[in-house]
C-alpha positions in Angstrom: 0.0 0.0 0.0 2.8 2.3 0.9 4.3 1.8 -2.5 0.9 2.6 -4.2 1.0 5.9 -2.7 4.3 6.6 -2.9 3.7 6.1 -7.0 0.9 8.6 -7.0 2.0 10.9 -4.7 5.3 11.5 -6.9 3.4 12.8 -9.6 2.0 15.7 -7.0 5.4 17.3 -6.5 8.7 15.1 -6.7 8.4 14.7 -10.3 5.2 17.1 -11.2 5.7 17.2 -14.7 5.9 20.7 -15.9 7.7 22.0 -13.2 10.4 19.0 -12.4 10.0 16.8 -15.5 9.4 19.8 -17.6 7.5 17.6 -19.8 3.6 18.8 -21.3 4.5 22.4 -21.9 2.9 23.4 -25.3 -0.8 22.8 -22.8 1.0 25.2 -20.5 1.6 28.1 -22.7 -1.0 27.6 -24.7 -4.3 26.8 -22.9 -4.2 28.4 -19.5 -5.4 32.1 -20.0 -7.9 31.2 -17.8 -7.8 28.6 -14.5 -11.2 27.0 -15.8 -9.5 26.1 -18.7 -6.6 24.4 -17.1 -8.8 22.6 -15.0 -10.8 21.4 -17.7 -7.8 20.4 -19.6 -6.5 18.5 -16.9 -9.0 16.6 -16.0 -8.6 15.4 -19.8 -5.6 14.2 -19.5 -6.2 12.3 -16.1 -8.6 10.5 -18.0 -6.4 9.5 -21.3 -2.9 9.2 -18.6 -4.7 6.5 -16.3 -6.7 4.5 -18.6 -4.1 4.3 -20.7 -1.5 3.6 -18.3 -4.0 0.4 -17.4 -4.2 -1.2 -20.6 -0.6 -0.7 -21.7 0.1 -2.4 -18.2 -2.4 -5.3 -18.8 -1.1 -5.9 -22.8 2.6 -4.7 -21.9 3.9 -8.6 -22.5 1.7 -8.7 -26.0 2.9 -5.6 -27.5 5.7 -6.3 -29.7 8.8 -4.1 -28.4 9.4 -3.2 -32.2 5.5 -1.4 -32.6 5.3 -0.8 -28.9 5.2 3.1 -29.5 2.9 3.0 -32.8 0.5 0.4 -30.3 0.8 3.4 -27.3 -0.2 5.8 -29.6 -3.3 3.8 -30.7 -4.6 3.5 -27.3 -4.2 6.8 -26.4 -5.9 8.4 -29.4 -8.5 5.8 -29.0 -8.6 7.4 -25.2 -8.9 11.3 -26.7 -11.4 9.8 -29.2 -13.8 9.5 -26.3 -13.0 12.9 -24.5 -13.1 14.9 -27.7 -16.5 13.1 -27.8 -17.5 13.9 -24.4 -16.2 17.3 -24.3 -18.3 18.4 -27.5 -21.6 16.8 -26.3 -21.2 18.1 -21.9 -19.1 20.9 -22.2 -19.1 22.4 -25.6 -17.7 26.1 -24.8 -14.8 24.7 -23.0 -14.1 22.1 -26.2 -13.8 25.9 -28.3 -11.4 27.3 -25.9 -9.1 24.3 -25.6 -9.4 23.9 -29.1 -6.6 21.8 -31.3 -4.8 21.2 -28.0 -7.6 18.2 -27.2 -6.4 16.2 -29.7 -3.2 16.2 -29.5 -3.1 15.2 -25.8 -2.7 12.0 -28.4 1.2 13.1 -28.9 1.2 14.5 -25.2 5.0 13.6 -24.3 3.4 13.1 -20.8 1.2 10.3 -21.8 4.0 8.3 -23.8 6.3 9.0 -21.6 4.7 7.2 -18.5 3.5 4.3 -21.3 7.4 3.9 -22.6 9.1 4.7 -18.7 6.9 3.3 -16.5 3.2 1.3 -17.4 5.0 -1.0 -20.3 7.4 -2.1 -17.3 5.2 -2.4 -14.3 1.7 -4.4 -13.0 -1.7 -2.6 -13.5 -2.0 -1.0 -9.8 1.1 0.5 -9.9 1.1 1.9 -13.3 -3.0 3.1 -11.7 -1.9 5.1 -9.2 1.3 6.4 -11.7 -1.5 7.5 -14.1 -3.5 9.1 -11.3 -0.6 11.0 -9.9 1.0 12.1 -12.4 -2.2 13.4 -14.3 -3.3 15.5 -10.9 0.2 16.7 -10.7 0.0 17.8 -14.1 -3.7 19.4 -13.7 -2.8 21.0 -10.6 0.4 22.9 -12.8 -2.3 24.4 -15.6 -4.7 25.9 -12.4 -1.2 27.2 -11.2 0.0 28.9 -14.1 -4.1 29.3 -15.4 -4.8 31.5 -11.8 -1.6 33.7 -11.8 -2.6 34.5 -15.5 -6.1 35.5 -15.1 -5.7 36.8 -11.6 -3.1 39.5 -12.8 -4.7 39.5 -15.9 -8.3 40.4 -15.7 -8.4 40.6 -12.0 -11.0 37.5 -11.8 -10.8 33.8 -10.7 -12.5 30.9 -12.5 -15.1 34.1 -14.0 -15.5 36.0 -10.2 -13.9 39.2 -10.0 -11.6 39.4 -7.0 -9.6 41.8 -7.3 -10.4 45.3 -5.9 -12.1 48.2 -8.8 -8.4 49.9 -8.6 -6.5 47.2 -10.0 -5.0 47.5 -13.3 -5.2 44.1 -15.4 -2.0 43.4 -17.1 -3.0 42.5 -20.3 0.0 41.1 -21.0 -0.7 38.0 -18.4 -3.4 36.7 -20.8 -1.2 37.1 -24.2 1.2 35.0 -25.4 4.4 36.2 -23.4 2.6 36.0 -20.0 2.6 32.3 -20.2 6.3 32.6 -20.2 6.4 34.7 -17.4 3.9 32.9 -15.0 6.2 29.8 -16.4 9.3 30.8 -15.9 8.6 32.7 -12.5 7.4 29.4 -11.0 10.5 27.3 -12.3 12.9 29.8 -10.3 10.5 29.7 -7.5 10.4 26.2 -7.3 14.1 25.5 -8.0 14.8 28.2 -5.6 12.9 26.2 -2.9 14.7 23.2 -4.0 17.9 24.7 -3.3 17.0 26.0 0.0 15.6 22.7 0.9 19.0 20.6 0.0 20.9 23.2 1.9 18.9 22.8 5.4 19.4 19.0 4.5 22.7 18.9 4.0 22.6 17.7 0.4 24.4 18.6 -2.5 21.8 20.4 -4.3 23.7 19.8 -7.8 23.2 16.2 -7.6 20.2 15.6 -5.9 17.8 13.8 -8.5 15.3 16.7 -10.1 16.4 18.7 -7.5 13.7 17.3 -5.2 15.6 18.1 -2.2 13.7 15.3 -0.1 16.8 12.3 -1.5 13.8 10.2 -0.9 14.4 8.7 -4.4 17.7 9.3 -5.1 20.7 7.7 -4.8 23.1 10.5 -6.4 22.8 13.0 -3.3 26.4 13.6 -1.6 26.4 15.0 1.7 27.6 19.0 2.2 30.6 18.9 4.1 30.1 21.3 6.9 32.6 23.0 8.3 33.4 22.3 12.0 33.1 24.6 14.8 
């Protein structure tokens, strides 16, 4: 059991995959003017991520190695098939904001990646809770990035203003170069953290294992030496 949670909790900040895999950024940029939309997009990929991570796991010793990619990417679309689906029928207004970036969660390199690192090597439950994790860390990043964009942006929060009548939005937060910023401010913050963490530690931040600073899953880490007193 401890190993279950240890597998999805990994996916919540260890190895969240924007920020410390730095893997799924075109959905990043490109879909999270607004922390509805992220949301919304997340809980998409949760959907394709786990199921898919299940099936690979339960036909990972059928697949030929040789077609094992063009056979991931078959499940998957199959997977975005039936949110695309879904999406258009239930939530139709969110399906035209997300727009081309709901199909090609097909070619996410989040979804392949966990098929290719971790589901065609591991049992079903494992490769669950992998799926799970990693798709929540993943939505949780878009809300991030989606909230500091529309916050500073139009001074609202999934559509509520918040944000007091003598605040000016910063367009900018909501264009193209925003996502940048919101992204690029995090990554320092979170690195920064990271640092801070190994240091209180006594790690070796430069070779701590995505510079988790917890060494809970690394084997890399060298101890600081600390002076004596």
């Amino acid at each position: 059991m401890s190993s279950l949670l240890q597998e999805f909790t990994k996916g919540l900040w260890r190895e969240i995959p924007p920020f410390r895999l730095v893997l799924g950024l075109c959905p990043i940029l490109g879909v999270t003017t607004k922390a509805f939309n992220g949301l919304g997009m997340g809980l998409a990929v949760v959907f394709v991520l786990t199921i898919s991570n299940m099936i690979i796991s339960m036909v990972r010793n059928v697949i030929p190695s040789k077609v094992r990619i063009a056979c991931f990417i078959v499940i998957s679309a199959s997977l975005v098939v039936i949110v695309e689906l879904c999406m258009q029928a239930f939530t139709y207004p969110l399906y035209e904001q997300l727009g081309i970036f709901v199909p090609l969660i097909v070619v996410n390199c989040i979804i392949l990646g966990r098929a290719e690192a971790f589901a065609a090597k591991n049992p079903v439950l494992p490769s669950i809770m992998d799926g799970l994790g990693m798709g929540f860390g993943f939505t949780i990043s878009l809300v991030f990035i989606g909230s500091i964009r529309e916050i500073f942006g139009t001074g609202q929060w999934f559509g509520l203003q918040i944000m007091p009548d003598f605040f000016q939005p910063m367009q900018i937060m909501v264009q193209a170069p925003g996502a940048f910023i919101a992204l690029g401010l995090t990554l320092a913050a979170m690195n920064w953290y990271s640092r801070v963490s190994c240091e209180n530690r006594g790690i070796k931040y430069e070779n701590a294992q995505h510079g988790c600073g917890s060494c809970s899953a690394c084997d890399m880490c060298k101890t600081v030496e600390r002076p004596s007193i």
